[in-house]
N, C-alpha and C positions, 0 to 999 in steps of 0.2 A: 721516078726516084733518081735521081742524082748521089753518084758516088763520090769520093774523094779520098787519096790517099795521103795520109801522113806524113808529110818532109822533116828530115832534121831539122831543128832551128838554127839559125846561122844570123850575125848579125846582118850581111848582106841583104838575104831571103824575108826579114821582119824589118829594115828599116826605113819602108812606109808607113809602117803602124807604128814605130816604137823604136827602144832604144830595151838590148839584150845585156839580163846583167849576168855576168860570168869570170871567171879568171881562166885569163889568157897567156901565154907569155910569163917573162920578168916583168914585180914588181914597176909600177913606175916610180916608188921611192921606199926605202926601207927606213923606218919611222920610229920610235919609240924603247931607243937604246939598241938599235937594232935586231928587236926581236920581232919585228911585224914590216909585211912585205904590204904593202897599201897602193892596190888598185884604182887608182887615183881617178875621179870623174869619169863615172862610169853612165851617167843619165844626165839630162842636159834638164833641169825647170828653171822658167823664169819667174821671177819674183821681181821684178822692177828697174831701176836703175843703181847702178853701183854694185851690187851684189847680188847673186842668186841661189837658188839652192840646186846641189848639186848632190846624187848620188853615187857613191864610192865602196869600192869592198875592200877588206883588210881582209888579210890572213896572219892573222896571229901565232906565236908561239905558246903552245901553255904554259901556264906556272905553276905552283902548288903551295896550299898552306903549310905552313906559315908561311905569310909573305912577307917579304922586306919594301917596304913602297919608301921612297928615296923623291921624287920627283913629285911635284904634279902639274897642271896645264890648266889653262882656262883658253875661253874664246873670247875678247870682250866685240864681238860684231855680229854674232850670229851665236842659236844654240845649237844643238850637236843630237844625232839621238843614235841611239847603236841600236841592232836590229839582228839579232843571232838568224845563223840560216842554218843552225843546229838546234838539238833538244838538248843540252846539257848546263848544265848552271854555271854560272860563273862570277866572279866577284866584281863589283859596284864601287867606289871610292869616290867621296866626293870631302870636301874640307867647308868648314863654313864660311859666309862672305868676307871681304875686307884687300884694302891693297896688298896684303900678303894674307895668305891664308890660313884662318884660325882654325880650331880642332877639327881632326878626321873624323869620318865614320864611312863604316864599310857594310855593304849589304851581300848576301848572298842572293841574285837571281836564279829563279825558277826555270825548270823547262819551260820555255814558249814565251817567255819575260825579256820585252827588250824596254829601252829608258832615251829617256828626250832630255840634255841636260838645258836647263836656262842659258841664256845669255850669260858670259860671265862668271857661269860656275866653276871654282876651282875643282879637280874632276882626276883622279888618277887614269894612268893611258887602260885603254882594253886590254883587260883580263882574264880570258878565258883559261877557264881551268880546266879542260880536257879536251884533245882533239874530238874535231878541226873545230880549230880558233875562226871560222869565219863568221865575218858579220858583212852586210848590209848599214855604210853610215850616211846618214844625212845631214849633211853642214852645209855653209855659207863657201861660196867661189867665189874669188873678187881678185884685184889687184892689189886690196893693201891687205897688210899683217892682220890675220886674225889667232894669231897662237901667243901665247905667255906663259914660260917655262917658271916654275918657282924650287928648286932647289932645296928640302928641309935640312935644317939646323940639326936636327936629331931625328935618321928614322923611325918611321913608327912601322911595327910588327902586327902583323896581323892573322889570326888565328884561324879556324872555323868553330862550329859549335861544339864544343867538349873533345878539339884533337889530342 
């Protein structure tokens, strides 16, 4: 029988097999009205030419209901999926399609609930609503623009059920 003991993982020590997802360090950009420190390409997949898919970890700030959502974002090159690496819920925004983005709606996620936005979906930023804000994201890496900020004409307020 053959024994073996247990090493810390380290990215050095696993990066023949793989690629270690972790937060390390400072953010490599703070993102999202500067409320979220985004871990920027933290796993390398390829998907083709032009672009690939890349995974990245945010660390978010929470927020709390009511919220005030002011902004929201699309990707038009790639879809997006968030990936909590917490058990805690937190709130969903998406607006519906068009060159500017027509009515909101917002969903509460469940423990263990993460979301893959479409291509193109107008999408409020990550939302977590109780420490730690972290997620696991998977999007598009490439050399052109894949972000489109949209700015609303009048915030919309957002509740939870019976606050």
């Amino acid at each position: 029988m053959t024994e073996i003991v247990a090493q810390p993982l380290t990215a050095k020590a696993f990066a023949p097999y793989g690629d270690v997802l972790e937060i390390a360090g400072a953010p490599d950009k703070i993102i999202n009205q500067g409320l979220c420190g985004r871990y920027h390409d933290r796993a390398a997949l390829d998907f083709g030419p032009g672009g690939r898919a890349g995974i990245s970890l945010f660390n978010a700030e929470p927020r709390s209901l009511p919220y005030r959502l002011e902004m929201v974002e699309r990707h038009p090159e790639g879809s997006q999926a968030f990936v909590p690496m917490h058990l805690k819920p937190w709130l969903v925004v998406v607006a519906e399609p068009g060159d500017v983005p027509g009515p909101v709606h917002a969903f509460l996620a469940a423990s263990g609930q993460g979301i893959n936005f479409h291509r193109g979906t107008w999408h409020g930023v990550l939302t977590p609503l109780h420490e730690p804000g972290l997620f696991a994201v998977v999007d598009r890496i490439g050399d052109t623009a894949n972000l489109e900020e949209h700015w609303l004409e009048t915030p919309v307020i957002i509740g939870g059920p019976r606050f």
